[in-house]
VOGU-3710 file (C-alpha; in Angstrom, 3 decimals, decimal comma):
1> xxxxxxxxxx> 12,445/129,201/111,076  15,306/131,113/110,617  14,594/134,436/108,133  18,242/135,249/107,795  19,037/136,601/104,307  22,652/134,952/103,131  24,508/136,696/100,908  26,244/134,059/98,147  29,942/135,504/97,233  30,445/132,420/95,130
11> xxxxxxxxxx> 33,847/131,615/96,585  33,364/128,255/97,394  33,490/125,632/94,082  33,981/122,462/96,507  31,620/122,921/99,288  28,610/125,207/99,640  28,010/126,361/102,814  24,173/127,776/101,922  23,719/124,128/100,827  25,087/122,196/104,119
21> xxxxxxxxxx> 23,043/124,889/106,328  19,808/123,662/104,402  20,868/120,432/104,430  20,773/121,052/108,542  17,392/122,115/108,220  16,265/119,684/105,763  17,348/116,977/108,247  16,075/118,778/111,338  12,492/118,631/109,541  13,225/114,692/108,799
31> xxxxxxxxxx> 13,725/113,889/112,519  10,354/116,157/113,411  8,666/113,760/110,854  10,214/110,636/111,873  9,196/111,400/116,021  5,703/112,537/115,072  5,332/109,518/113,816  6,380/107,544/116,304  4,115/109,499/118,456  0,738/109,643/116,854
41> xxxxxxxxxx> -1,214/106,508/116,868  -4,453/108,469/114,480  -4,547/106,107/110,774  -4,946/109,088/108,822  -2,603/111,303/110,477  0,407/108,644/110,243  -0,511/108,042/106,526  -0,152/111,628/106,144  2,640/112,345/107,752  4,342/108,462/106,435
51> xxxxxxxxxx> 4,221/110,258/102,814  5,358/113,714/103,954  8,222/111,634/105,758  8,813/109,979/102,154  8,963/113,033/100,860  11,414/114,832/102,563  13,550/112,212/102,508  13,948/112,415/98,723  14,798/116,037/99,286  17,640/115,240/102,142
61> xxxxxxxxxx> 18,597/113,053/99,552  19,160/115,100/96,143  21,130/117,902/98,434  23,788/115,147/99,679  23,551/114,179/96,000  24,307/117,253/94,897  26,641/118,547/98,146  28,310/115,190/96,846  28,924/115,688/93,121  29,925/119,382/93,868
71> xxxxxxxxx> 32,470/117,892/95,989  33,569/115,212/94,295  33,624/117,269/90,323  35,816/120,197/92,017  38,724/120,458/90,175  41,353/122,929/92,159  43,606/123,812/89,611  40,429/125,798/87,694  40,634/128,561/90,411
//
């Protein structure tokens, strides 16, 4: 995974662009989940990775939620 250190200069109130790129990543790791199990046919391995697939998706999930409300509670005339 990417070790690139990202330096925050707080200039963006409406959209976070740290925030999308791990939302990118977040996803990516979704879709890994979601093939491997289509792929593996093993009980105990698709159990496993069933709740790590629940899992992530309830951390895709609070990022759009909170991608969304910074969004959607930016208020330009506060710059």
């Amino acid at each position: 995974m990417d070790q690139t250190k990202h330096e925050c200069d707080h200039t963006c109130p409406r959209d976070c662009p740290q925030l999308n790129q791990a939302l990118v990543r977040e996803l990516a790791v979704e879709r890994m989940y979601e093939q491997l199990l289509q792929e593996c046919d093993f009980p105990d391995i698709q159990h496993f990775v069933a709740e790590s697939l629940a899992e992530q998706r309830t951390r895709v999930r609070m990022l759009e939620d909170r991608i969304n409300r910074m969004y959607t509670t930016f208020d330009p005339a506060g710059c």
